[in-house]
C-alpha positions in Angstrom: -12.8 -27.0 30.3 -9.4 -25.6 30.6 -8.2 -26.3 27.3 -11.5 -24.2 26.0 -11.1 -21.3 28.5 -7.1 -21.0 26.9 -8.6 -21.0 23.3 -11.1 -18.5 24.2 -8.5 -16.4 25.4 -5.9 -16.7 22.3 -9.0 -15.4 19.8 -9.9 -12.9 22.2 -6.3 -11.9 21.9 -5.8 -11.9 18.3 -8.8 -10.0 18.4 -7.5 -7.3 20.4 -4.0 -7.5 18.0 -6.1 -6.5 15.3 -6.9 -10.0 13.7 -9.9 -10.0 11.6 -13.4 -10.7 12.9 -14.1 -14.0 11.5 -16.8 -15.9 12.6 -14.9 -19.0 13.3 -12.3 -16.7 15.4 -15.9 -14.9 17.0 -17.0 -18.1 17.6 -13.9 -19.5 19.1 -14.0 -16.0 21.6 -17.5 -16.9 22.3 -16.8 -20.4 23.1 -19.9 -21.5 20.6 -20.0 -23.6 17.1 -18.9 -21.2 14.3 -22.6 -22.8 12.7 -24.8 -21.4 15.5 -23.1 -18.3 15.3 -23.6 -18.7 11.9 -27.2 -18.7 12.4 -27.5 -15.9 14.7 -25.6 -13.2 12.4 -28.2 -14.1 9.5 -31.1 -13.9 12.1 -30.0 -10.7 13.1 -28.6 -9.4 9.4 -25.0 -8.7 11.5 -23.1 -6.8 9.0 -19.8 -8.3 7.9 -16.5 -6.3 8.7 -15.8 -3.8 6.1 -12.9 -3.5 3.9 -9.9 -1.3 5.7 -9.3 1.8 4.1 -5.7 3.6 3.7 -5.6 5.4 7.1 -6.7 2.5 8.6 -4.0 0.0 7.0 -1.9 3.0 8.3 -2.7 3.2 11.7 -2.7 -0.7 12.1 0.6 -1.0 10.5 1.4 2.0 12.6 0.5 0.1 15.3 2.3 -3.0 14.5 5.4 -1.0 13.9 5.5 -0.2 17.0 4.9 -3.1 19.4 7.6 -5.0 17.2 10.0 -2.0 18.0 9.1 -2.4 21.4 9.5 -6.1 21.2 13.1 -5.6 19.6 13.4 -2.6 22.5 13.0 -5.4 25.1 15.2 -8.0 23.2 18.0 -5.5 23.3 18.1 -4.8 27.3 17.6 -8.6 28.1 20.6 -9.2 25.8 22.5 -6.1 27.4 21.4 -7.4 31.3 22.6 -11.1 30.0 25.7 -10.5 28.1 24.2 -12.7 25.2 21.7 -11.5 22.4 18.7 -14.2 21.4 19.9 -13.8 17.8 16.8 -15.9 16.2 14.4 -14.0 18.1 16.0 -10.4 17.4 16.7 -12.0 13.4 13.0 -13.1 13.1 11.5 -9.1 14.6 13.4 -7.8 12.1 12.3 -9.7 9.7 8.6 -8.9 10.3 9.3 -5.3 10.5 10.5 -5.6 7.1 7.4 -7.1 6.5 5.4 -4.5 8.0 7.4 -1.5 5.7 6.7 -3.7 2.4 2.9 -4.0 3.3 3.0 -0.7 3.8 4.8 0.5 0.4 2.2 -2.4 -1.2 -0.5 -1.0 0.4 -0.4 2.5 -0.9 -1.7 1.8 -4.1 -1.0 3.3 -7.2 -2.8 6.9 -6.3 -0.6 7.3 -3.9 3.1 5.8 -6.0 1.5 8.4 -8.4 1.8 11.4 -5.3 5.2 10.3 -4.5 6.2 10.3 -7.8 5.8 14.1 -8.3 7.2 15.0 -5.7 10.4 13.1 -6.3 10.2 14.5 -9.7 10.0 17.8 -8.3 13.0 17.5 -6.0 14.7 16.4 -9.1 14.0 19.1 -11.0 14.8 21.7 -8.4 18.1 19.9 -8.0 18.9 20.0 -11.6 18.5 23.6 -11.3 20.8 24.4 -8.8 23.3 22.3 -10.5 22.8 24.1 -13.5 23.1 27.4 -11.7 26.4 26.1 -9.8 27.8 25.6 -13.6 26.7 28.6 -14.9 28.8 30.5 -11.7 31.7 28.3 -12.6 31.6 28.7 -16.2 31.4 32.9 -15.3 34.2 32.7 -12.9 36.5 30.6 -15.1 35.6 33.0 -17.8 36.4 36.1 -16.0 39.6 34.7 -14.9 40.8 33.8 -18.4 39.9 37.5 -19.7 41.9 38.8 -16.6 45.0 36.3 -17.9 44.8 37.9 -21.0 44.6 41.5 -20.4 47.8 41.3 -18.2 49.4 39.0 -20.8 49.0 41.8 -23.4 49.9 44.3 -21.3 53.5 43.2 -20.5 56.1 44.2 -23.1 57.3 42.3 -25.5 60.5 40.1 -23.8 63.9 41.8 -24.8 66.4 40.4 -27.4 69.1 38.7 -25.8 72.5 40.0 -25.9 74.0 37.3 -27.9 71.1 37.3 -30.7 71.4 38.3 -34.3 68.6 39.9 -36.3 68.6 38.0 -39.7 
């Protein structure tokens, strides 16, 4: 009995987490045979789980993000209050939150790689600009200093012949 209460209680929990609603995982929550559940949902025309759109991938990886933070959070202070840092544990979070950001970048789609891409172009473009202007400004300044060498340079006489030297 025990052993069937503890498996009711690790679906219901991956339930809760956000685990998909299978009927063997219902079943297993329910503490029935996935057939007679089976049954019941085509009885009763039980609509199966729809497919998860962008905001909710989002907010479920959103939401995954952030227990795994908190589970690196809690890692952190035990390894502080200890003196020594469960490096597989903290290694293996990590991991999954890398996880986490690639499903996310995946899951965009291309619609979305399509958005971003604009606006990167755009912050390209307007950076181009500025650097164009910035040379431009340089280009003027070097010019006006070279036209302000030469009008002083022409404006000094011509050196004087030194004592010593012979016109031929």
């Amino acid at each position: 009995m025990g052993e069937a209460v503890s498996s009711s209680l690790v679906a219901l929990r991956a339930l809760f987490e956000g685990a998909p609603a299978t009927l063997a995982l219902l079943a297993r929550a329910a503490r029935r045979s996935e057939a007679s559940l089976r049954k019941l949902s085509d009885r009763q025309g039980w609509a199966p789980p729809r497919q998860m759109g962008g905001a909710d991938m989002d907010r479920r990886l959103m939401q995954l993000s952030d227990r795994l933070i908190g589970e690196l959070e809690k890692a952190g202070s035990e390894g502080e209050r200890s003196g020594v840092y469960d490096k597989a544990r903290i290694d293996a979070l990590s991991a999954m939150l890398r996880m986490v950001e690639k499903i996310g970048e995946t899951a965009r789609g291309p619609e979305r790689a399509g958005e971003e891409q604009t606006k990167s172009d755009e912050e390209m473009a307007a950076a181009l600009e500025r650097i164009d202007a910035r040379i431009l400004g340089l280009a003027h300044e070097l010019a006006r200093e070279l036209a302000k060498d030469l009008v002083e340079g022409m404006g000094r006489s011509e050196p004087a012949a030194s004592p010593g030297a012979v016109d031929r």
